[in-house]
Structures are given as structure tokens and as C-alpha cells.
N, C-alpha and C positions, 0 to 999 in steps of 0.2 A: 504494500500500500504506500503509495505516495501521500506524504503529509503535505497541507494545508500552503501553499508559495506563501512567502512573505510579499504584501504588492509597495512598491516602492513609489512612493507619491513625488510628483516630478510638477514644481510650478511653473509654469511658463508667464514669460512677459503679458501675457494677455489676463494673467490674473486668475488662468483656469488649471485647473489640476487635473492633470492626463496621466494616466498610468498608459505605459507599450509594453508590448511584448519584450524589449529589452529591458526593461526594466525590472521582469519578474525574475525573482531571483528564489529556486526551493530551497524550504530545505532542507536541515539531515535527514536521508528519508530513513525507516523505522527498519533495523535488520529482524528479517523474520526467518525462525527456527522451527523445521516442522516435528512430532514428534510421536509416533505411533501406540497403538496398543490396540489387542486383543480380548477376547470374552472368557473372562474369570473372576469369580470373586473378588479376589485381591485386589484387579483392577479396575473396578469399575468408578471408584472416585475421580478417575481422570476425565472419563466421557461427561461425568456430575461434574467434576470443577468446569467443563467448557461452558456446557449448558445454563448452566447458574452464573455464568459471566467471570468467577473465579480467575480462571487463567488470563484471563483480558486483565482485570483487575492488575496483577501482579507485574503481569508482561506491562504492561502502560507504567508502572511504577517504577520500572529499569529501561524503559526507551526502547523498548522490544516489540517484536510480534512471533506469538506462536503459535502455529497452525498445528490442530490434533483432528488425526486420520484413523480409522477404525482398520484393522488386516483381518479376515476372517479366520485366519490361519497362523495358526501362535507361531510357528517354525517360521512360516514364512514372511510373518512380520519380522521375527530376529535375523530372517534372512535379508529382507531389503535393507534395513538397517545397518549391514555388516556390507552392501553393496553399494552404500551413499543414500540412499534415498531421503532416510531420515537423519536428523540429527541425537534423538532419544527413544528408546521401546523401553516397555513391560516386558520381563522378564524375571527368571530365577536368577539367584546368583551365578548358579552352575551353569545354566546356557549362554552367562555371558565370557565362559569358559571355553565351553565347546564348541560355538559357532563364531561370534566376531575375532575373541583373543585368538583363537586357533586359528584364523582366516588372517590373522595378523593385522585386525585392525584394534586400535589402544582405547582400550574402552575404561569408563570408570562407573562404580557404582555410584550415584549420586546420592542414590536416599535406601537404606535398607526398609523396607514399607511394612513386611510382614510376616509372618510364618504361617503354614498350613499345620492346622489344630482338629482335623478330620474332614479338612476340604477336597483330599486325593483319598483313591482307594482299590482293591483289588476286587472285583467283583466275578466270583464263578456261578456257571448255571448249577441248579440243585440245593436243595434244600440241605442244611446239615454239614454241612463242606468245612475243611478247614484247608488251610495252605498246603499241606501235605497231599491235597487230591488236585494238584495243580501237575502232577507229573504226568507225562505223559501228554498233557492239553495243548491246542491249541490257543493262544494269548494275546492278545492283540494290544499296542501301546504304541506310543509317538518314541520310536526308537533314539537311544543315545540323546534324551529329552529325563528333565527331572525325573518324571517317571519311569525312567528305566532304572536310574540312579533310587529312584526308591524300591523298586522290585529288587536290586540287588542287596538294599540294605537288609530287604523283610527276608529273604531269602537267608541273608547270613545270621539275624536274630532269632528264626525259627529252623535251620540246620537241614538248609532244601537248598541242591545242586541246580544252579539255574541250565544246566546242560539238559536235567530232566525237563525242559518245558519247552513249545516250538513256539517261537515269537517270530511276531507278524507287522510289520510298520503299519503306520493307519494316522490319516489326520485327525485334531481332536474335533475337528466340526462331524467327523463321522461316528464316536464314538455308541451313540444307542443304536442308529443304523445297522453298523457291522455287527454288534452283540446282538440284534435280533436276528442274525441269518444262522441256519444253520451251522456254518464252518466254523464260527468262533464260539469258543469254549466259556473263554474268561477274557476282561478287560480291566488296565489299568488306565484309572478316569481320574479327570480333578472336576469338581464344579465351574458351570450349572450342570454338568452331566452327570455328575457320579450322583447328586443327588436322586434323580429321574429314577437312574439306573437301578438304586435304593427300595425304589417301589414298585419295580417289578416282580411279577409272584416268581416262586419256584428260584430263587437266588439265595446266594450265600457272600454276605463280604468277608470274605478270609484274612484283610487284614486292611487297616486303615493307620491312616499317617497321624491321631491322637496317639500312636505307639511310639511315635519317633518325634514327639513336637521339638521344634526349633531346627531341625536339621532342612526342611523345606522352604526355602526362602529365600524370599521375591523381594527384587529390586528395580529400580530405574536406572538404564543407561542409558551413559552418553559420550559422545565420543569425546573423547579425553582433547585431542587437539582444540577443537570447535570451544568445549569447557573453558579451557587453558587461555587462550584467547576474546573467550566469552563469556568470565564470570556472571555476571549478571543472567546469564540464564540459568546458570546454578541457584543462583538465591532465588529468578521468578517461580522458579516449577519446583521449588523445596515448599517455598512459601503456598503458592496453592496446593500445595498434596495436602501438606497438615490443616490449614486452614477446611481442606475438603473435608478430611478425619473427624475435625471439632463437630461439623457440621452432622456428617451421617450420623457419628458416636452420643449425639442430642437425643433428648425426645418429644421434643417440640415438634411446631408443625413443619417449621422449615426442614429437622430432618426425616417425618413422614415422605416429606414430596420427593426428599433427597432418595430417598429408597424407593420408592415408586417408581423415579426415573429410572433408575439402573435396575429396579425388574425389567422395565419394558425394553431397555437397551440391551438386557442380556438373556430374554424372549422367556422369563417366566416370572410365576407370581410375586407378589411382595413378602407373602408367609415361609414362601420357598428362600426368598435372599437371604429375609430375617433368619432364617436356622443357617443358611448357607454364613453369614458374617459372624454368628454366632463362633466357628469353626476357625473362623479366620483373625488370627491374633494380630491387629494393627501396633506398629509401635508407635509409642508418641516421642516426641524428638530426642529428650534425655537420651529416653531407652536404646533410641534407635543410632543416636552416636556411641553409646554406651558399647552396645551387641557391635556397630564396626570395628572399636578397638579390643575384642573381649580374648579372648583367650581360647574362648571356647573357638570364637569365627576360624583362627589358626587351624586347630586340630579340624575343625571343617572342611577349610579349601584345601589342607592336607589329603582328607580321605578323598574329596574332589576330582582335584588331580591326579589323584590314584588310579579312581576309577575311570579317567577320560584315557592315561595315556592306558590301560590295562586293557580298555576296551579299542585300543588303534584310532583313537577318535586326534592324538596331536600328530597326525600325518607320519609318514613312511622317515622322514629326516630326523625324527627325533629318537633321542638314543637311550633318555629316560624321562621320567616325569617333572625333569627339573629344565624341561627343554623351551618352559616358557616360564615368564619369573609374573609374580602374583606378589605386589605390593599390597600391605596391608600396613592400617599406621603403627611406627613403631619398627615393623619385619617385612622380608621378604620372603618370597618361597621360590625356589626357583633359582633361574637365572636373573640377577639380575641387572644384567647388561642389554633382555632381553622382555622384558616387562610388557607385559599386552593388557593385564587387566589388574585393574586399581580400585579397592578399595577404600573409601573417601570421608572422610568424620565432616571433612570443615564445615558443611552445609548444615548438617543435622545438628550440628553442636552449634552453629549461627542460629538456627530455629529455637533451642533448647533456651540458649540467652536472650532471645528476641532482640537479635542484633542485625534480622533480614529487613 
């Protein structure tokens, strides 16, 4: 958007005020940042802060503008995103591991947003099932996507060889689709679908992510360069997340309608979101600078990167898992001559003091 020309008022002898076209001078016009996200609980505060004028709010506050685009496809929003398209996606932390860092572009986490608190889950047909009747099954899940990363976790807490099971890639827009055909056995979901999936008869959830709270967790990236050069969009889009948070986390009317919206934006009911955010552990800013420098995050992107290079996901060149370096404040992990993905307090801890 081009801002407002300044018009430069020019008297002439004749006593009359002419503005010309030389005369008009713009001007700084507004740089705008676009910034994606996909249909999950976690994130649905983003499409609320647009809608509710939020993101304008903040963006005008730092001389900005930021355009927020919906992907129907969670992969393939962190995929355009790692291809330029955007400047920020919704994401885990962990896919900002295995798709841009890995892809070699220098990403940072902006805001740690949340944790899945029984928003993911393993769902088999049959009544009565426990994880152990996953052997042998066909499995359907967004491969080398958190959700694989949680199947491997549930697998290693409950003493199931994931060799015993045949997995199947599948987008997460297809998730009840694929699980009502036939060929598929079992499916690993995150909300709004794993809810649906929950209330189908003749099922079994063999395991959900309230087993492993805190390990599932969702962040906002952004590309580190773009960042680095463009604070101020750090502070605009930290500033409306939380600001969004206050609002849903209400119970007021304003945050009814805030819920309302992001049912309809993520095509099901308000009683359905409500148990759905129920699950979903927001942090408030303290917390959530607190969790980027914690101790625990370390031993996390640890197991991480374990499981990205174990699974061939840091490409054919690398020779161990230290083959990309993972700042975190305080440590790195890795190389760190070779750093692609950054883990970032400043912002959240600017929230925390109200210094945005």
C-alpha cells in the first residue's frame, strides 16, 4: 500500500495556490510482510488477530504492513515459506527443523505459542485396542511431520518397534477421509480432526499427547534474515499473538465472538474449539520466554535432532546430527559455524516487561 503523498503547496504571483504533479512528493511507503498459517488449534489466534483488526493494530504501531494468508496444507505452508513466499508460518518447533533449517534457510522461532495437552492422537479402528494392536496395521500420518516425531516417542514409552507398523504419508486436510476407507487401519491426527475422529463409533485412541505434555510445541517462524533487519516485525506479530491470547483466554463477550470466529474459520463448532483449546496449553509471555531459555527446551531439540538426522531427514551430506547447529539462548547444539535454526527469548521476554 502506498501511503497518503504529502501535497506540497506552491504560491504563485497571482496569489493562487497550485499544487502539480511535481510537486507531489510520497512518502515512506509502508514495508509489508506476508505471513502464513494453517488449521489447528494452536493457530487459530492468528486468523482472530486479523479479523478483529489486531494485526493492523500493531503493524501501524511499527510503520508496517502484514498480510496473513491461510495454506490449507500445514507441510505445504512450511513448504512455501522455506521457498520465499512468506516471511512467517505456524509451525512446531520441530518442523522448523526439518523443513526450512534442513532446506538451509535460517529460521528463528519468534514466539514459543504452545504445547499440545491432548490436541494430537493415535486413533485405531476397534473397540478395546491398545498400542500394542498397532502391529502389523496399516497407519496413516503427515510423514517426518511432529506427528511422526510423536509416534516415535509413544512407541519408545510403551516398548512397540515402529518396524512393526506400515506407514503411509497422507495430508492432514485428509485425515477423517483416509481413516474412513477401508485400507487404513489407524491414524495419527492433531485437531480439529483428531477431535471428529474421537467420535467415531467402533474406535480406540491408543495413545494421546496429554502423555507427553510439553514435548509438542508450536511456534512462529520467521526468517531470521528478514527478522534481523526487521525488528519491528518481531515486536508487531509478538504483540498481537499475546494481545490475541488475552482476548480468547476472556470470558467476556469479546472473547465468545473470538471463539466463534475460529470455529467457523476452522469448519466446526464453538463446543468443539472450546474442549479443543481446553487441550491446548497457551503460554503467556513470562512463560513462554521462560520455556525458550529452559533447560528442558535443550534436552528437547536434543532428542529432535536425533530423530531428524536418524530418520535421513538432514540430507545425504551430513555425517551426524551435529551437521546443523540449533542456537538456543545461552547454547548451541550442533555446528555452530552452521546454525539454521534459532531459538529467540528477546521478543517474548519484551512482551513479559511490556517493553513492545
Amino acid at each position: 500500500m502506498i501511503a497518503p503523498v504529502v501535497r506540497h503547496l506552491v504560491a504563485c504571483a497571482c496569489g493562487l495556490v497550485l499544487v502539480t504533479s511535481a510537486s507531489l512528493a510520497p512518502a515512506h511507503a509502508e514495508k509489508t510482510f506476508k505471513i502464513a498459517w494453517s488449521v489447528y488449534t494452536g493457530y487459530m489466534p492468528w486468523p482472530y488477530a486479523e479479523h478483529a483488526g489486531i494485526i493492523d493494530k500493531w503493524a501501524k504501531k511499527y510503520g508496517i504492513k502484514i498480510e496473513v494468508t491461510q495454506v490449507n496444507d500445514y507441510i505445504e505452508a512450511i513448504n512455501q515459506y522455506t521457498g520465499g513466499k512468506f516471511d512467517g508460518v505456524t509451525s512446531t518447533i520441530m518442523d522448523g527443523l526439518t523443513l526450512p533449517a534442513v532446506g538451509g534457510v535460517d529460521t528463528t522461532v519468534l514466539i514459543a505459542c504452545n504445547y499440545s495437552d491432548g490436541n494430537d492422537g493415535i486413533v485405531l479402528k476397534g473397540k478395546g485396542k491398545t498400542i500394542a494392536d498397532l502391529k502389523g496395521k496399516k497407519l496413516n500420518l503427515v510423514q517426518y511431520s511432529i506427528s511422526h516425531y510423536m509416534l516415535a516417542l509413544a512407541f519408545k514409552k510403551h516398548g512397540v518397534d515402529v518396524g512393526d507398523v506400515k506407514l503411509q504419508n497422507i495430508s492432514d486436510a485428509d485425515f477423517i477421509a483416509a481413516f474412513q476407507t477401508p485400507d487404513v487401519d489407524a491414524v495419527v491426527a492433531w485437531n480439529p480432526a483428531y477431535v471428529e475422529l474421537k467420535k467415531l463409533p467402533d474406535i480406540s485412541v491408543v495413545f494421546d499427547s496429554k502423555e507427553i505434555p510439553g514435548d509438542l510445541v508450536d511456534g512462529f517462524l520467521v526468517n531470521t534474515k528478514t527478522l534481523n533487519e526487521n525488528p519491528e516485525l518481531g515486536k508487531a506479530l509478538t504483540g498481537a499473538w499475546f494481545e490475541a491470547i488475552e482476548v480468547i483466554k476472556g470470558s467476556d463477550e469479546k472473547s465468545a465472538a473470538a471463539r466463534k470466529y475460529m470455529a467457523e474459520m476452522s469448519g466446526t463448532t464453538v463446543e468443539s474449539l472450546n474442549s479443543q483449546l481446553e487441550t491446548t496449553s497457551f503460554y503467556e509471555p513470562a512463560a513462554a520466554a521462560a520455556f525458550s531459555r529452559s533447560p528442558e527446551l535443550v534436552t528437547a531439540m536434543d532428542e529432535i535432532r536425533t530423530f531428524t538426522f536418524d530418520s535421513g531427514l538432514m540430507g545425504a551430506s551430513a555425517k551426524t546430527k551435529d551437521a546443523i547447529g540449533i542456537a538456543l539462548p545461552g547454547s548451541t547444539l550442533g555446528d555452530a559455524s552452521n546454525v539454521k535454526l534459532r531459538i529467540d527469548d528477546t521478543f517474548t521476554q519484551m512482551a513479559a516487561d511490556n517493553k513492545l
